[in-house]
C-alpha positions as a LaTeX table, in Angstrom:
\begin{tabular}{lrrr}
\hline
Residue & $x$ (\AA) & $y$ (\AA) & $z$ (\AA) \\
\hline
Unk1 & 86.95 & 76.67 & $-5.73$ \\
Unk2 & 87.28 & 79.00 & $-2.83$ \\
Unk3 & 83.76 & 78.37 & $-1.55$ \\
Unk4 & 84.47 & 75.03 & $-1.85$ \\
Unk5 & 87.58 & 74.94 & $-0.03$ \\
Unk6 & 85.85 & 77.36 & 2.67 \\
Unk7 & 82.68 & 75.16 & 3.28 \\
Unk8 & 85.25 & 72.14 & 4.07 \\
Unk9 & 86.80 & 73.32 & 6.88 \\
Unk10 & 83.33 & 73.86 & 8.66 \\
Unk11 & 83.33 & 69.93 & 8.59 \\
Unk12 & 86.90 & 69.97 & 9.83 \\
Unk13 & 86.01 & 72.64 & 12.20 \\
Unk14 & 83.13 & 70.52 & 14.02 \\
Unk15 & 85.43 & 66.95 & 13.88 \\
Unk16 & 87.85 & 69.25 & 16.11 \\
Unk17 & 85.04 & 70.37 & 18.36 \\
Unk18 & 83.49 & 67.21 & 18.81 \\
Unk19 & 87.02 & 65.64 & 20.03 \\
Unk20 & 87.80 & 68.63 & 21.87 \\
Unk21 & 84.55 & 67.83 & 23.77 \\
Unk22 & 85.21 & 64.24 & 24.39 \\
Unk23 & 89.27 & 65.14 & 25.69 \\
Unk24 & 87.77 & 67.98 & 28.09 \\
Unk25 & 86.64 & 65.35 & 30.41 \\
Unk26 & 90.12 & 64.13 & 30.80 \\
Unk27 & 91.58 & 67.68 & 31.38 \\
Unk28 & 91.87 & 69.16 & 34.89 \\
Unk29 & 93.79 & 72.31 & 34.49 \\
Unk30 & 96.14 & 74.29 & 31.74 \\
Unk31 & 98.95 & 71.56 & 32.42 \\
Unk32 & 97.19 & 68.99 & 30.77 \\
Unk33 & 95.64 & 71.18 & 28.01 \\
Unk34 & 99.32 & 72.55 & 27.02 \\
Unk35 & 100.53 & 69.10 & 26.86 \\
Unk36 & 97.67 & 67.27 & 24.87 \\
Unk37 & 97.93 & 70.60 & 22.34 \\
Unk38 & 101.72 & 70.04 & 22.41 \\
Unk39 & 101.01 & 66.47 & 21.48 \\
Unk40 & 98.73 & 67.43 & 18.64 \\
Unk41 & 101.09 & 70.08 & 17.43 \\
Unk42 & 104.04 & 67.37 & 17.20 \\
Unk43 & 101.43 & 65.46 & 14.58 \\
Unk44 & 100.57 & 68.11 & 12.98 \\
Unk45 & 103.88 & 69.11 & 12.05 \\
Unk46 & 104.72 & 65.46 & 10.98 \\
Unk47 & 101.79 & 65.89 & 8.87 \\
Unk48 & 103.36 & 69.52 & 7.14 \\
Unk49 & 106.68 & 67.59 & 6.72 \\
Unk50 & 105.09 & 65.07 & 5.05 \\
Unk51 & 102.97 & 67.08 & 1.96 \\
Unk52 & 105.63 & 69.39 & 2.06 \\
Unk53 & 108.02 & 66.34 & 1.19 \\
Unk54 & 105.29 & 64.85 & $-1.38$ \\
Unk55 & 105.01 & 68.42 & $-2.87$ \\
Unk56 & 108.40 & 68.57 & $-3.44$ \\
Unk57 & 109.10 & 72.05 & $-1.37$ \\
Unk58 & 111.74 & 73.11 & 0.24 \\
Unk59 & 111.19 & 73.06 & 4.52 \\
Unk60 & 114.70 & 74.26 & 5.63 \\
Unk61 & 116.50 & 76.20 & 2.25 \\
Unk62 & 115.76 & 79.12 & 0.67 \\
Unk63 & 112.84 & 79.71 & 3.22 \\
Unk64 & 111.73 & 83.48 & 2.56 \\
Unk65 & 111.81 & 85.56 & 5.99 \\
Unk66 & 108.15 & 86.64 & 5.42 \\
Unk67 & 107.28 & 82.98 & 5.61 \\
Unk68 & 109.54 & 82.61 & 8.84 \\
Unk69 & 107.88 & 85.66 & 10.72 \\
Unk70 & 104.10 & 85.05 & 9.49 \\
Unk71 & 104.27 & 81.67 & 10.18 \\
Unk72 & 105.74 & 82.53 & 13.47 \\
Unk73 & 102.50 & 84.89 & 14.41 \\
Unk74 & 100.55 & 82.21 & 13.47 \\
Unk75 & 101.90 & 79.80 & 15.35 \\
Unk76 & 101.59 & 81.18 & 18.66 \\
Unk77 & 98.18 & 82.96 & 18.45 \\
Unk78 & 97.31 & 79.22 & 17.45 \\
Unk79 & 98.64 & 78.13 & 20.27 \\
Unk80 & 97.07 & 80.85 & 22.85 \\
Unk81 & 94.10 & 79.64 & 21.45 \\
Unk82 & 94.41 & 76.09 & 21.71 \\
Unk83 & 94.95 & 76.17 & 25.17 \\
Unk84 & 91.91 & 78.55 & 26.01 \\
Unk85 & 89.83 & 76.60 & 23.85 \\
Unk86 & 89.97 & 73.17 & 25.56 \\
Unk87 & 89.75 & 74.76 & 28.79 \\
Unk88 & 86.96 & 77.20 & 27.94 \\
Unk89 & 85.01 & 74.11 & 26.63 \\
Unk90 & 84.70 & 72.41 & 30.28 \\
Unk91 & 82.70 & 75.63 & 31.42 \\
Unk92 & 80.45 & 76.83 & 28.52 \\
Unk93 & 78.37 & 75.50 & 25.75 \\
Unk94 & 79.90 & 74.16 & 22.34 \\
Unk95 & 78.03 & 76.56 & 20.47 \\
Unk96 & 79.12 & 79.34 & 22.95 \\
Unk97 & 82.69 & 79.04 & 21.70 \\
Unk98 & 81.90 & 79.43 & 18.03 \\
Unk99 & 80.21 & 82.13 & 18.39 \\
Unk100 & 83.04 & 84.08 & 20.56 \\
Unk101 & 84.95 & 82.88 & 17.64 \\
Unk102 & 82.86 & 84.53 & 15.37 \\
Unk103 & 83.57 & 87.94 & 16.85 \\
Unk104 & 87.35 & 87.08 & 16.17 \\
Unk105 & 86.43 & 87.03 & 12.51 \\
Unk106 & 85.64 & 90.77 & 12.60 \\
Unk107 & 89.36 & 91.56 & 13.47 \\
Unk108 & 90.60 & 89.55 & 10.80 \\
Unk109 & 88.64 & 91.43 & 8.66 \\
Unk110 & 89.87 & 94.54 & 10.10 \\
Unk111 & 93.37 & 94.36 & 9.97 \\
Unk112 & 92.77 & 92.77 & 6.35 \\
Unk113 & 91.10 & 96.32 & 5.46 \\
Unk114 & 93.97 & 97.96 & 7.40 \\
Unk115 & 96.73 & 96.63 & 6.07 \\
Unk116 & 96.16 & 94.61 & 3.34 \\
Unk117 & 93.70 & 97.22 & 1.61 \\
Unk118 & 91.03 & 94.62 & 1.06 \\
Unk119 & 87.40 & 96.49 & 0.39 \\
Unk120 & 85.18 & 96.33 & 2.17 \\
Unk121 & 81.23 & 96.90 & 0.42 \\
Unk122 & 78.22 & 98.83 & 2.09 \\
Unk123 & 76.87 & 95.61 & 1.73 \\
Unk124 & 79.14 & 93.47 & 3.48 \\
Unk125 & 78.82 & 95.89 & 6.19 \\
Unk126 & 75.36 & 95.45 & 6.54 \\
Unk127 & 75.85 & 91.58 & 6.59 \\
Unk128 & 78.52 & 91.62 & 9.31 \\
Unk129 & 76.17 & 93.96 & 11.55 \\
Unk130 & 73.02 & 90.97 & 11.27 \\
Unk131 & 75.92 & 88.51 & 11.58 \\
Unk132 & 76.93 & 89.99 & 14.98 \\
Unk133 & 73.18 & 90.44 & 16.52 \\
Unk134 & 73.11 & 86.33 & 15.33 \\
Unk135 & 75.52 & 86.30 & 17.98 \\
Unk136 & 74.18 & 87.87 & 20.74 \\
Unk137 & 71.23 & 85.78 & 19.74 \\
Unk138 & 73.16 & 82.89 & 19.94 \\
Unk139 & 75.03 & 83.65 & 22.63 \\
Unk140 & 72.13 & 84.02 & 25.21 \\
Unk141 & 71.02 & 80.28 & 24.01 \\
Unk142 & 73.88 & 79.37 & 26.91 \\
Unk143 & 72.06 & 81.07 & 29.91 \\
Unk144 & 69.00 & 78.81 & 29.00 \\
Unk145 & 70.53 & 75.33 & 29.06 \\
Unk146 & 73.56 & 76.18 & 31.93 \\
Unk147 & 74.51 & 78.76 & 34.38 \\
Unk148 & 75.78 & 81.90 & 33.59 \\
Unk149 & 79.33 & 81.90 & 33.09 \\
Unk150 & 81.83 & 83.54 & 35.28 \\
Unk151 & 83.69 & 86.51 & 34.12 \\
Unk152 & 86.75 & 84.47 & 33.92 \\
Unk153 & 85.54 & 81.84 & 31.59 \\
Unk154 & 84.43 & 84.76 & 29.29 \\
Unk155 & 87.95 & 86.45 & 29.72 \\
Unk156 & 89.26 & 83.22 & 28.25 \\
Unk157 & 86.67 & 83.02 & 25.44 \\
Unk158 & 87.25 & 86.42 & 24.31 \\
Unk159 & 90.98 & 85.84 & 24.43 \\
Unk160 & 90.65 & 82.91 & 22.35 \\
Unk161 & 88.05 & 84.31 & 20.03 \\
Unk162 & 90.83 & 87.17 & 19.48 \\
Unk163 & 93.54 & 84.87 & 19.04 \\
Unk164 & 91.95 & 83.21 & 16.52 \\
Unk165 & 91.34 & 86.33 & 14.47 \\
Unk166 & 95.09 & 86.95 & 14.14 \\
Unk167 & 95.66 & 83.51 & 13.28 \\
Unk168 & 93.03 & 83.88 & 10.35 \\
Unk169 & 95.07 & 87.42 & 9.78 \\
Unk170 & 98.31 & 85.77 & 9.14 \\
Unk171 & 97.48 & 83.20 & 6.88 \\
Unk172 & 95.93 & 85.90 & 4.69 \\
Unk173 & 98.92 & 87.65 & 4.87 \\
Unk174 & 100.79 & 84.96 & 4.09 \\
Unk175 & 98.74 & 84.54 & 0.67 \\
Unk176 & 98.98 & 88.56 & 0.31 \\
Unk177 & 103.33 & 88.79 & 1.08 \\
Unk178 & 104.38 & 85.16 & $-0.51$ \\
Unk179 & 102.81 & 85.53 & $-3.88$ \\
Unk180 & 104.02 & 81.91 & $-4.27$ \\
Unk181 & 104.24 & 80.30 & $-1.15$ \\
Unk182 & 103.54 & 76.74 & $-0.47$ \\
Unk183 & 101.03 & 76.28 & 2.55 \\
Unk184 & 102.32 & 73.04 & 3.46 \\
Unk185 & 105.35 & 74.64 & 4.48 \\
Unk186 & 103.74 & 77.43 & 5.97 \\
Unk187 & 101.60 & 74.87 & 8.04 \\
Unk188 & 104.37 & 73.35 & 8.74 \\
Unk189 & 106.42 & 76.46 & 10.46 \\
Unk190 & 102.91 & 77.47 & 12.34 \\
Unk191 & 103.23 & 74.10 & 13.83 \\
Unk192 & 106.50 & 73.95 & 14.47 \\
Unk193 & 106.38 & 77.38 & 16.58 \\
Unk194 & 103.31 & 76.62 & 18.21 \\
Unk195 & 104.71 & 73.27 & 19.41 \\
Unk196 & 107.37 & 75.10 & 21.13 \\
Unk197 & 104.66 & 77.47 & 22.90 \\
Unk198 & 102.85 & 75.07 & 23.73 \\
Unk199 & 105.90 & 72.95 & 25.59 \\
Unk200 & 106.73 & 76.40 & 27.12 \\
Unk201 & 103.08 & 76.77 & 28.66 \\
Unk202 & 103.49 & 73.14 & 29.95 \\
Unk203 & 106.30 & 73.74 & 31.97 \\
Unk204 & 104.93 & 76.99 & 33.83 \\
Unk205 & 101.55 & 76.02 & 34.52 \\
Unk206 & 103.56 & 72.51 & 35.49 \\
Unk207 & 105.35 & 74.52 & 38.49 \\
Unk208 & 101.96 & 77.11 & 38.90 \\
Unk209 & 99.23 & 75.16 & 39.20 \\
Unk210 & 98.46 & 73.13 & 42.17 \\
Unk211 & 98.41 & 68.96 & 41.81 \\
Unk212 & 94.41 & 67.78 & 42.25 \\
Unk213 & 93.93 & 66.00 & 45.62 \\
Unk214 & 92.11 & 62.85 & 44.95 \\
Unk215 & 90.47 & 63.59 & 42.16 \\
Unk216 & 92.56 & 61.47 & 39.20 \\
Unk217 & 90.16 & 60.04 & 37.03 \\
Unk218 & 90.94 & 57.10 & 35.44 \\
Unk219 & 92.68 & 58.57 & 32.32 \\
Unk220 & 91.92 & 56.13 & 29.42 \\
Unk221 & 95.38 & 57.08 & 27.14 \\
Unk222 & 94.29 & 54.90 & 24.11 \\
Unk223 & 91.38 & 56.90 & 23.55 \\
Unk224 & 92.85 & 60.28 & 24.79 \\
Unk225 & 95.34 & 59.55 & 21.88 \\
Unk226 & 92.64 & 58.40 & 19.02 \\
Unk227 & 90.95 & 62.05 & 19.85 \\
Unk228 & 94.37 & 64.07 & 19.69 \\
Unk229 & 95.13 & 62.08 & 16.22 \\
Unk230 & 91.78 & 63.32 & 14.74 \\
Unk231 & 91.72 & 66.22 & 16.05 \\
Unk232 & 95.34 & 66.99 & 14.37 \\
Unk233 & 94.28 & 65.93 & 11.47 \\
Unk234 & 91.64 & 68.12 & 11.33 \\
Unk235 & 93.45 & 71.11 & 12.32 \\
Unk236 & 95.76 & 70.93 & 10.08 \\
Unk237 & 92.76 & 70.13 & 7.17 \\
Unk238 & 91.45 & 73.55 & 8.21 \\
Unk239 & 94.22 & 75.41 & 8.62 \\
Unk240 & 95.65 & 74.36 & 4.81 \\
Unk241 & 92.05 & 74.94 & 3.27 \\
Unk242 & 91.60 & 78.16 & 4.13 \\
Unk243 & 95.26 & 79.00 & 3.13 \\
Unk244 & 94.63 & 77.69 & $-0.07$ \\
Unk245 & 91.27 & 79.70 & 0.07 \\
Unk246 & 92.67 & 82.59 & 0.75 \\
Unk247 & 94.04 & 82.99 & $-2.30$ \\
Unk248 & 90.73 & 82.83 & $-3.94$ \\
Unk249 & 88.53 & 84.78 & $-1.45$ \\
Unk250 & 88.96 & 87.95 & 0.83 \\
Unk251 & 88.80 & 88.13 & 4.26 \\
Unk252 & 85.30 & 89.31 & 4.61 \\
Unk253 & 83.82 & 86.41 & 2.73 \\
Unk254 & 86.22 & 83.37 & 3.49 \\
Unk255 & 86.26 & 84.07 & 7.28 \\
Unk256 & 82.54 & 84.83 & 7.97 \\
Unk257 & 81.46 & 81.76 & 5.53 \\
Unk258 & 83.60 & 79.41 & 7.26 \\
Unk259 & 82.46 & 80.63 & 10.73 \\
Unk260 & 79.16 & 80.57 & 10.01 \\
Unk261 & 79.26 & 76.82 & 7.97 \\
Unk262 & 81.06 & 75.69 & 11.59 \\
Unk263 & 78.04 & 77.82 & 14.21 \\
Unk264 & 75.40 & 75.61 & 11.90 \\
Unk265 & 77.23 & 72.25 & 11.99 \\
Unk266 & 77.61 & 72.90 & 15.75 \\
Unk267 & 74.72 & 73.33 & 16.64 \\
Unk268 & 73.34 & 70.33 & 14.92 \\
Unk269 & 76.16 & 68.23 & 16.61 \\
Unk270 & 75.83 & 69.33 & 19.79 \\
Unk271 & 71.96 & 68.56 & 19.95 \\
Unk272 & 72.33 & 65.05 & 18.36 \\
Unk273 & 76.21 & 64.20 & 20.08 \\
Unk274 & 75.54 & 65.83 & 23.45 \\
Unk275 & 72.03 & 66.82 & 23.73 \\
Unk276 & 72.38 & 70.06 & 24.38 \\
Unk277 & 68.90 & 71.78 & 23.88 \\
Unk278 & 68.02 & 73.92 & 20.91 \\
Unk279 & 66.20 & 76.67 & 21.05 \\
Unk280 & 63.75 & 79.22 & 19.61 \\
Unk281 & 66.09 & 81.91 & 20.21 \\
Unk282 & 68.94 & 80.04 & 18.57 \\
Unk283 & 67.04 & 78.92 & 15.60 \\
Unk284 & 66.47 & 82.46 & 15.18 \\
Unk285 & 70.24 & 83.00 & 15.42 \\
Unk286 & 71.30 & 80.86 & 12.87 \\
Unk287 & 68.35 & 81.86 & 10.46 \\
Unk288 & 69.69 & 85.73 & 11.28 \\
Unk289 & 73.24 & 84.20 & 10.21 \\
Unk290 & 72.29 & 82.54 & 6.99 \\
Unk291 & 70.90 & 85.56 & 5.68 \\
Unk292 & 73.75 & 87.94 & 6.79 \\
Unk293 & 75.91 & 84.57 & 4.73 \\
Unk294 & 73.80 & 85.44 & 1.80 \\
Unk295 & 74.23 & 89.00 & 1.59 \\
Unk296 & 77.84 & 89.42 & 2.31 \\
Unk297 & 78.16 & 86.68 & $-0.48$ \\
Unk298 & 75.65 & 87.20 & $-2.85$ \\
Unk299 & 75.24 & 90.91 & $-2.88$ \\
\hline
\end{tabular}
């Protein structure tokens, strides 16, 4: 069930790319990111109420602190991350962010061996080390179909990459503190907090950042809208699978396999949705990553 669970959100994963892609064109700056993410927090939290409701849990009595304060990390390294992703799309590859992603997995792991006292198998270490030189393989398929990226833009990859390892970190320790928690209404309280982040970030970079002189494009809000509704719906898709995985799998399986599922789907939609150009060196890659897959499953 837990590889089940795990290999859905990589279709999740790329339904979010794929509208994140299409809504960078209609973002200029970290105002309009904030607010589109603050948007598609709002549903996303409708959504939580909503299962939560048809699952019969409680949302606002008898909530457990540990589901208060890991819900609360959660929701604002979500949020961080949200906003550097949609920017960090406009200058770099789709692939490019998956894989800085990737890296993110291998604190997840780490503070999951750390703290939780997960175990970690000679094995598995030897599959993580292939699975990171896939990503330098991968990653230098961006210098071959754009320019090099400035340090900046990979300032805000790493930070998002990062972010998204503690997000992965507290919904394993939500499994590991809240031996019976619901996820809906741990989804649900992620939300919740990162939509007031998110509003936060809105109104500073509001009063920061400097209005664009005559260069509005046309904003078409129908579709801006249709992309924020799927992509909250698939957020919150992969957010609750792997919650619900997590109680299956440990860190070192679950967050590689569902990195790894997403870099492969990516890839293929990128090259058929946007034509980005595939290459030898990142066939290679993802060859390199579906054998480091294998043997931190399989062995």
């Amino acid at each position: 069930m837990g590889y089940l669970l795990a290999s859905l959100t990589g279709f999740t994963n790329i339904t979010k790319g794929y509208c994140g892609k299409k809504l960078s064109v209609y973002v200029n700056g970290y105002k309009d990111a904030s607010f589109i993410y603050f948007i598609r927090m709002i549903i996303c939290v409708v959504i939580g109420a909503i299962l939560a409701v048809f699952q019969s849990a409680q949302l606002f009595s008898d909530i457990q602190p540990q589901v208060l304060t890991t819900s609360l990390l959660c929701g604002v390294s979500t949020a961080i991350s949200l906003v550097c992703w949609i920017i960090a799309v406009k200058s770099g590859a789709l692939v490019l962010l998956d894989v800085f992603n990737m890296m993110g997995v291998g604190l997840t792991i780490a503070c999951s061996v750390i703290f939780l006292g997960e175990k970690l198998k000679l094995t598995q270490v030897l599959g993580l080390a292939i699975l990171l030189a896939a990503t330098f393989i991968i990653c230098s398929y961006n210098n071959s179909i754009k320019s090099k990226l400035r340090i900046s833009a990979l300032l805000v990859l790493a930070v998002c990459g990062m972010s998204d390892g503690i997000t992965h970190f507290s919904q394993k320790l939500f499994v590991y503190q809240v031996k019976d928690g619901n996820a809906a209404v741990f989804n649900f309280y992620t939300y919740l907090f990162s939509c007031i982040v998110l509003f936060a970030a809105f109104l500073i970079f509001r009063k920061i950042e400097k209005p664009m002189r005559e260069e509005k494009a046309k904003k078409d809000y129908g579709k801006i809208m249709i992309y924020v509704s799927v992509m909250a719906v698939a957020l919150f898709a992969t957010s609750y699978l792997k919650t619900l995985a997590a109680q299956y799998l440990s860190s070192v399986v679950l967050y590689p396999l569902s990195q790894g599922v997403t870099i492969i789907l990516s890839m293929c939609m990128a090259a058929i949705c946007f034509k980005e150009k595939i290459t030898t060196k990142s066939i290679i890659g993802v060859i390199l990553a579906i054998i480091a897959l294998c043997i931190i499953n399989l062995l």
